[in-house]
C-alpha positions as a printed Julia matrix, in Angstrom:
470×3 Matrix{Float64}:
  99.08  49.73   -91.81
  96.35  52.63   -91.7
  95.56  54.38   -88.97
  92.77  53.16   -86.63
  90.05  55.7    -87.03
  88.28  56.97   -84.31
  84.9   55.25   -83.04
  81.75  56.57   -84.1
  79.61  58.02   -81.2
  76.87  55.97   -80.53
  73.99  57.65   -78.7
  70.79  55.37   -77.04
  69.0   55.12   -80.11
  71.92  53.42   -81.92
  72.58  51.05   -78.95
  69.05  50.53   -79.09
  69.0   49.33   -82.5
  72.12  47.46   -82.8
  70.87  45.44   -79.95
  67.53  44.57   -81.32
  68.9   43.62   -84.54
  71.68  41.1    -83.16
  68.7   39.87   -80.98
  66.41  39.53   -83.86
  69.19  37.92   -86.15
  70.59  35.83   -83.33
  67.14  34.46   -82.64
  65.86  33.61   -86.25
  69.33  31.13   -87.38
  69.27  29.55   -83.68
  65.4   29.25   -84.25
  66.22  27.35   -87.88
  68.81  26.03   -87.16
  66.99  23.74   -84.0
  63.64  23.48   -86.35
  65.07  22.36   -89.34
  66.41  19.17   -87.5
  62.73  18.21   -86.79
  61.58  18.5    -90.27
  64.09  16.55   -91.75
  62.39  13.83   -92.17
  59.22  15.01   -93.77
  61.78  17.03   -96.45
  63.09  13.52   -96.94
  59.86  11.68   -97.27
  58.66  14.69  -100.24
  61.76  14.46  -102.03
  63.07  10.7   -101.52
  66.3   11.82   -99.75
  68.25   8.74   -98.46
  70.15   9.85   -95.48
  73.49  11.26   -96.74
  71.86  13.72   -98.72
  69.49  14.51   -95.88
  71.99  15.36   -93.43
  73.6   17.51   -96.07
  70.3   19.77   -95.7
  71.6   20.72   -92.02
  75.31  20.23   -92.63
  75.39  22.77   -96.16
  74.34  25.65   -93.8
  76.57  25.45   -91.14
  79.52  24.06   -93.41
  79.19  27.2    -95.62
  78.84  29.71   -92.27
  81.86  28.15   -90.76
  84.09  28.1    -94.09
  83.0   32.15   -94.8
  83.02  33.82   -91.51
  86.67  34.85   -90.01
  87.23  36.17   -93.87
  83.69  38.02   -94.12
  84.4   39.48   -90.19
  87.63  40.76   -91.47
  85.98  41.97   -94.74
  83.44  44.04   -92.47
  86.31  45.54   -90.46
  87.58  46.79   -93.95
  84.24  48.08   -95.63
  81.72  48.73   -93.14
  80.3   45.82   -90.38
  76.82  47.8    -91.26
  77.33  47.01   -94.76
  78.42  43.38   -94.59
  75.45  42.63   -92.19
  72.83  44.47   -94.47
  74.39  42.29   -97.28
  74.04  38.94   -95.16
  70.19  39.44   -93.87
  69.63  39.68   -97.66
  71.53  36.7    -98.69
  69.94  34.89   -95.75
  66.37  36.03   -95.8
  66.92  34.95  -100.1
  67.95  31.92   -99.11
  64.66  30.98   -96.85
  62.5   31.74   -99.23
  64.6   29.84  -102.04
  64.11  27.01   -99.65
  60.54  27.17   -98.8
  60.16  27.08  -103.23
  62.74  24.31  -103.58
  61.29  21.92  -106.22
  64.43  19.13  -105.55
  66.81  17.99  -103.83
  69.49  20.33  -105.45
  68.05  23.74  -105.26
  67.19  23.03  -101.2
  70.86  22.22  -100.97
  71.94  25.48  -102.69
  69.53  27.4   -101.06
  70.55  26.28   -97.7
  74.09  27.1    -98.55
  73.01  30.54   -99.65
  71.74  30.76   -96.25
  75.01  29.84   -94.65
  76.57  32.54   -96.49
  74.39  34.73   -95.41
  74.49  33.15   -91.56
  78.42  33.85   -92.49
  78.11  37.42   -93.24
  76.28  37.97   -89.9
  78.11  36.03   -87.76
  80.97  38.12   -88.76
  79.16  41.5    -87.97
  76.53  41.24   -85.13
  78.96  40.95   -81.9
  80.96  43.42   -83.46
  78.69  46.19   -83.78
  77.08  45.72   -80.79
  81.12  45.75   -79.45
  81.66  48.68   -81.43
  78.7   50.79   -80.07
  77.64  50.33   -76.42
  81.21  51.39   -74.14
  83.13  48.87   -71.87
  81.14  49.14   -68.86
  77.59  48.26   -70.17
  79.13  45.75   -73.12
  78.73  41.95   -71.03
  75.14  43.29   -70.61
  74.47  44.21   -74.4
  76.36  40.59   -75.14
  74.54  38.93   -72.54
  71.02  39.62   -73.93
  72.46  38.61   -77.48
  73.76  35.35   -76.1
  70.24  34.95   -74.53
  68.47  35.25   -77.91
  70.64  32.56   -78.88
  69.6   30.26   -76.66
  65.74  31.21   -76.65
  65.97  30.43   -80.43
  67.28  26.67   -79.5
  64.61  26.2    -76.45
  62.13  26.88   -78.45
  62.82  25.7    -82.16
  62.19  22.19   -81.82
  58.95  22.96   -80.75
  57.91  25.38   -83.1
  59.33  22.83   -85.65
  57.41  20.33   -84.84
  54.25  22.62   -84.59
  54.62  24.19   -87.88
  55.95  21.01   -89.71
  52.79  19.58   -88.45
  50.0   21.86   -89.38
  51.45  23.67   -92.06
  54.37  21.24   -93.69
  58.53  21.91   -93.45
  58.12  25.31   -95.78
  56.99  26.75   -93.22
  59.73  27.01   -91.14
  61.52  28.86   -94.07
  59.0   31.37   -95.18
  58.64  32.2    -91.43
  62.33  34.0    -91.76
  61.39  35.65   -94.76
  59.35  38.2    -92.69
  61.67  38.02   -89.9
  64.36  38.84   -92.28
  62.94  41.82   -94.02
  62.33  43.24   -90.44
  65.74  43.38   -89.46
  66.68  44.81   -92.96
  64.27  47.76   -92.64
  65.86  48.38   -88.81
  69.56  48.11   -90.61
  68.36  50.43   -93.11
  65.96  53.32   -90.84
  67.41  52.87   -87.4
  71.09  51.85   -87.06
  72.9   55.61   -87.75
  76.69  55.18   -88.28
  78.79  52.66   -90.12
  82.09  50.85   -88.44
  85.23  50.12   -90.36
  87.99  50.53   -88.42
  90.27  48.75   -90.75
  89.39  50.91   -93.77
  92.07  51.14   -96.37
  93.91  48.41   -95.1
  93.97  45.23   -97.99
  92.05  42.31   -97.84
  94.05  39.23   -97.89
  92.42  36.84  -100.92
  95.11  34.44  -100.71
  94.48  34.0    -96.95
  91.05  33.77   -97.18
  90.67  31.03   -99.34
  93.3   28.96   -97.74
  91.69  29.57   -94.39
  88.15  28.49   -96.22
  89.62  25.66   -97.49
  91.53  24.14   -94.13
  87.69  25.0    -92.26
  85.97  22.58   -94.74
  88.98  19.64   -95.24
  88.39  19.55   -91.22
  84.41  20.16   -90.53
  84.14  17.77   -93.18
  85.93  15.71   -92.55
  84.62  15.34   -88.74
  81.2   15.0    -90.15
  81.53  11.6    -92.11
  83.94   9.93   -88.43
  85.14   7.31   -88.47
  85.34   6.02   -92.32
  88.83   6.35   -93.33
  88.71   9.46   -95.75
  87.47  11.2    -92.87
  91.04  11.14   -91.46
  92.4   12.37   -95.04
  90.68  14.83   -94.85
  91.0   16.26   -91.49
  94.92  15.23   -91.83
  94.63  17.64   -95.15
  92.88  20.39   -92.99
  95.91  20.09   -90.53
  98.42  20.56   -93.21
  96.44  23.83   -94.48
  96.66  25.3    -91.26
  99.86  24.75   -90.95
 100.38  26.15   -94.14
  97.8   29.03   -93.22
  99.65  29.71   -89.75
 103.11  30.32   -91.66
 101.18  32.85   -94.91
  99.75  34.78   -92.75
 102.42  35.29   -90.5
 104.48  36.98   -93.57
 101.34  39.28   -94.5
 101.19  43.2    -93.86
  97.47  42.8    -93.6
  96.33  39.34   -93.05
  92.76  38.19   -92.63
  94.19  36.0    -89.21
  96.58  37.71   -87.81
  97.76  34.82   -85.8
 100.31  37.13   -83.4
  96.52  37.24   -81.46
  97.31  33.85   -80.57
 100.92  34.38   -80.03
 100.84  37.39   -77.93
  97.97  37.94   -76.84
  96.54  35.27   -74.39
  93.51  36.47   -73.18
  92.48  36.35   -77.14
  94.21  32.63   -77.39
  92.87  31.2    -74.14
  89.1   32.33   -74.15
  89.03  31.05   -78.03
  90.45  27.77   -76.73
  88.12  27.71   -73.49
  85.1   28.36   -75.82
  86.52  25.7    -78.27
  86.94  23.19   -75.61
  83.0   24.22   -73.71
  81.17  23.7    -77.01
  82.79  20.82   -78.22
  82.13  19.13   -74.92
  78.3   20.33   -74.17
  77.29  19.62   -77.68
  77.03  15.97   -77.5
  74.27  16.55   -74.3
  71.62  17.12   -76.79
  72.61  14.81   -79.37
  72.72  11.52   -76.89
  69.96  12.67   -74.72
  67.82  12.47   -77.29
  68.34   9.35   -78.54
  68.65   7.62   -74.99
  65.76   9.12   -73.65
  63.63   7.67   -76.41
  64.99   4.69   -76.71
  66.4    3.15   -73.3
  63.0    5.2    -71.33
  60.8    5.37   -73.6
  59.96   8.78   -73.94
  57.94  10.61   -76.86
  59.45  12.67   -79.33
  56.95  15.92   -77.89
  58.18  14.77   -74.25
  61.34  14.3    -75.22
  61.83  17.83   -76.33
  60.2   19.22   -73.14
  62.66  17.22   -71.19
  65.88  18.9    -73.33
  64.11  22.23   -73.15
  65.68  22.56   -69.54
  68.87  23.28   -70.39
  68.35  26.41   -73.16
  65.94  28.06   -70.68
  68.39  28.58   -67.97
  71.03  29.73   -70.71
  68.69  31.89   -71.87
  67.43  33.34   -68.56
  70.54  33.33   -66.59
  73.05  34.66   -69.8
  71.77  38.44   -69.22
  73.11  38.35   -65.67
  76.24  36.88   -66.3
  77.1   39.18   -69.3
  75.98  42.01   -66.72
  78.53  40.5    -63.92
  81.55  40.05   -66.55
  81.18  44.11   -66.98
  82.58  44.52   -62.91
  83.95  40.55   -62.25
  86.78  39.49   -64.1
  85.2   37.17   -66.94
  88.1   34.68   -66.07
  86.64  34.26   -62.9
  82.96  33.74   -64.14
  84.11  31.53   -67.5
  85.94  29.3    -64.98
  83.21  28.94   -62.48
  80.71  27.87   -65.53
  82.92  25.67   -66.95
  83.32  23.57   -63.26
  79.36  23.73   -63.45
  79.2   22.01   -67.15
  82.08  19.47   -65.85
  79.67  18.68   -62.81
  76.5   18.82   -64.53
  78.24  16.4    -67.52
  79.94  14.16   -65.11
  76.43  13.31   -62.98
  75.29  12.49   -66.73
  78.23   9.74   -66.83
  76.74   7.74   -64.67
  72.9    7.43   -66.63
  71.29   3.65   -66.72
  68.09   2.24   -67.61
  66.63   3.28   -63.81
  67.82   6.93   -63.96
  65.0    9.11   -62.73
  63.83  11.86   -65.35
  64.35  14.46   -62.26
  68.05  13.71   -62.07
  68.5   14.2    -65.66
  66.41  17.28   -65.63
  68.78  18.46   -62.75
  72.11  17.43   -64.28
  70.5   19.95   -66.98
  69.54  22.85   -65.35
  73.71  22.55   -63.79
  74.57  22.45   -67.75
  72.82  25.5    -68.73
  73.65  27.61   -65.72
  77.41  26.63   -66.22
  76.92  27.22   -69.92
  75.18  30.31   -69.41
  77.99  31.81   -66.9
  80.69  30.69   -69.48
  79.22  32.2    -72.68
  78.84  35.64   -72.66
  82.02  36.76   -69.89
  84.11  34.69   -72.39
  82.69  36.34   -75.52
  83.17  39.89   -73.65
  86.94  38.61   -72.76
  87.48  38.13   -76.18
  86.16  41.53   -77.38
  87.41  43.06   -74.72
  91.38  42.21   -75.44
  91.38  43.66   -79.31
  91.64  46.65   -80.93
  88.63  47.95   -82.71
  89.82  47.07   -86.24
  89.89  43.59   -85.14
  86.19  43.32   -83.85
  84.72  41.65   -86.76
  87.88  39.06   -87.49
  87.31  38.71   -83.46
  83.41  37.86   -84.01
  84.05  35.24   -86.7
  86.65  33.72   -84.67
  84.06  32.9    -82.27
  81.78  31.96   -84.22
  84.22  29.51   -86.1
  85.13  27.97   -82.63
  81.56  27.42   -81.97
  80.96  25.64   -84.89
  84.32  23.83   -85.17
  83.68  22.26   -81.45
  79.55  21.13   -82.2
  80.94  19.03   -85.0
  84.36  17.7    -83.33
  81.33  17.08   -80.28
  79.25  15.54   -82.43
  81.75  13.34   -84.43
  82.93  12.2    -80.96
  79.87  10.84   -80.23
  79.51   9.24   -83.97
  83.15   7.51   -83.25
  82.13   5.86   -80.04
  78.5    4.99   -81.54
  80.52   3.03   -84.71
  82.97   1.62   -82.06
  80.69  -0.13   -79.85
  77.38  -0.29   -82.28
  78.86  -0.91   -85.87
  76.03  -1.28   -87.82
  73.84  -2.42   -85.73
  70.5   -0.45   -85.52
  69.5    0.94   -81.88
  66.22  -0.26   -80.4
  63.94   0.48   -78.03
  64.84  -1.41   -74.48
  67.43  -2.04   -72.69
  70.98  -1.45   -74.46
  74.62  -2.09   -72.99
  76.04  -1.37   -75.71
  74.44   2.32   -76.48
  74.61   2.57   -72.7
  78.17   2.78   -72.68
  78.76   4.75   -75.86
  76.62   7.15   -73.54
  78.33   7.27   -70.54
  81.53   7.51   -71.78
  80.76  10.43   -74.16
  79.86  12.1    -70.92
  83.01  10.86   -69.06
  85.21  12.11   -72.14
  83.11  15.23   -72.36
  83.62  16.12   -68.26
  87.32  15.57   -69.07
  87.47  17.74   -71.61
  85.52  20.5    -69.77
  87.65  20.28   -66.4
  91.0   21.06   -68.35
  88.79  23.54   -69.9
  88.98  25.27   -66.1
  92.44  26.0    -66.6
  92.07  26.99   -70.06
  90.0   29.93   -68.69
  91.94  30.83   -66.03
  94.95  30.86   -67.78
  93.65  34.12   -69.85
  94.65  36.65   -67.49
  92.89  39.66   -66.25
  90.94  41.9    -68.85
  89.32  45.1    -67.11
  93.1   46.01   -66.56
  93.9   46.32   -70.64
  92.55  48.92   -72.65
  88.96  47.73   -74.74
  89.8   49.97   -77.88
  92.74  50.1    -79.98
């Protein structure tokens, strides 16, 4: 194994920079990511989609990112995070504007998967530059104000979806990130000084890679199409690849997982599973909400989104703070106290009926985003915080993979309970018992899920005793 070479000074300028562009490049996929699910059914209407392929024009972005990213973070601790990330707001920006000229159903779908690779790419690099280049003390802050781009980009994009898809049709919301995405090119290429690659010389593990890519889509994939029956194939196939995965990389000099993080190292192990278990629970809030708020009270699409807006906005205006505490409070401490928020604000949404006030559900999500926002970025800064500096861009994808891995298993909760106690009957507007309890029980499940999430957290250990570079 190479030596770890020594961290590249970073002086205000840098910081500067790095921080904008993670902001900027956090913002824009959150922003598409939320927008895209409002136009989908104009793109469906232009290009007579019936509704597998149309939920393939959300799920071929985020199936792609998930699939690339661990191997692409440890690819950027190898050959330069500045690199990779230049190379990913290419692909990216590319793919938006291959998507706002898509003439069928087939070239959207490739360009949205060109866009995942380049979501992929960036995922893997962001956190770990801005890890890389602002020291210890001030890095829950700098990851804070990242996390809070995030979430601005999800208050905000249904709106701005709606508005653009509106006035000015679904391309739109794709040639918006063209601009966006040439922006944070010319900063990559005029403003961020220094390049990070800890890892250089070290060998990139191809064999590893692709049988991690592989297990991440047998299993996404598989939770996407819950409950038919090759769902479970598959997921059972993604098992038996990690199990396969978990024993090759274990025998590798230089693996791209090395999985002794999760062995030995449980500050790493626990805040992945804590962030696992948080997103896989919260992620079903939107999805439900939605859909009960329009059709059990009655509630506009526009008013609808106002009313889910709640929850984003306190993430967004409360995850600066938090990052800022985790840099002088043990993130343990602060993860665990956000989780017990999400469990309350998720188990108040367990009891929902027909006669629920809007203000109660408008409270039980402001208690949502603060927990959410208190978990976030002190876990992210736990996890950054217990690696060497080789490992920050394999540490970036992890997180990202987690993230991604628990809004699906969320979401094909929620699709399991739906099929369950709905079959194929169609939901309608008025009272429902049936969609009712599908609801409340997704919550109940969901609250479970978070509260043994609590001890997840705790069970990390302390970080500000262990050393933050390698």
């Amino acid at each position: 194994m190479s030596p770890i070479s020594a961290p590249v000074p970073a002086d205000r300028a840098t910081c500067r920079a790095a921080l904008i562009i993670s902001m900027i490049s956090a913002f824009q996929t959150a922003l598409l990511n939320s927008s895209v699910n409002v136009a989908l059914p104009a793109i469906g209407r232009e290009f007579d989609m019936h509704a597998t392929a149309l939920g393939w024009v959300a799920m071929a972005m985020i199936l792609t990112s998930a699939a690339f990213v661990v191997p692409f973070g440890r690819f950027a601790d190898i050959h330069g995070r500045k690199r990779i990330m230049t190379w990913g707001t290419a692909f990216f920006t590319l793919g938006s504007l291959a998507c706002a000229l898509a003439v069928n159903t087939a070239m959207l779908l490739a360009a949205r998967a060109l866009q995942g690779l380049g979501t992929a790419l960036v995922f893997g690099t962001g956190v770990a530059i801005l890890t890389s280049v602002f020291p210890p003390e001030k890095r829950g802050k700098a990851l804070g104000y990242n996390v809070a781009a995030v979430y601005m980009g999800l208050s905000v994009g249904p709106f701005i979806g709606g508005l653009l898809t509106g006035y000015l049709g679904w391309r739109s919301l794709f040639w918006v990130n063209v601009p966006l995405g040439l922006l944070v090119l010319g900063l990559l290429l005029t403003r961020l000084n220094g390049e990070w690659n800890e890892a250089r010389g070290e060998r990139f593990d191809s064999a590893g890679a692709l049988l991690f890519s592989g297990m991440v889509v047998c299993i996404m994939f598989g939770l996407s199409i819950v409950p038919a029956f090759s769902a479970f194939a598959l997921i059972a196939a993604g098992i038996a690849l990690l199990v396969v995965f978990a024993v090759f990389e274990s025998r590798q000099g230089n693996p791209v997982l090395d999985v002794r993080l999760f062995r030995h190292n449980p500050t790493f192990a626990f805040s992945n599973l804590a962030a696992l278990i948080n997103y896989s629970a919260a992620f079903t809030v939107s999805f439900l909400l939605s859909l009960y708020l329009q059709y059990l009270k009655g509630l506009t699409p526009l008013q609808t989104g106002l009313a889910l807006m709640a929850q984003p906005v306190v993430m967004g205006l409360l995850s600066p703070a938090a990052g800022r505490l985790s840099d002088r409070i043990e993130p343990a401490l602060l993860s665990s106290a956000g989780m017990g928020l999400t469990t309350l604000g998720l188990t108040l949404l367990g009891f929902l009926d027909g006669a629920t006030p809007l203000a109660s559900i408008i409270v039980a999500l402001l208690i949502i985003g603060a927990g959410f926002a208190l978990f976030s970025s002190p876990n992210t800064n736990a996890i950054m915080s217990s690696i060497e500096r080789r490992q920050y861009g394999l540490a970036a994808g992890i997180v990202s993979t987690m993230r991604l891995t628990g809004q699906m298993a969320g979401l094909a909760l929620a699709t399991m309970l739906l099929s369950v106690f709905l079959g194929s009957a169609r939901l309608s507007f008025g009272p429902n018992l049936e969609f009712l309890t599908v609801v409340r029980l997704s919550f109940h499940i969901s609250a479970g899920l978070c509260f043994l999430g609590i001890f997840a957290s705790l069970a990390r250990g302390k970080v500000h005793r262990q050393p933050a570079t390698g």
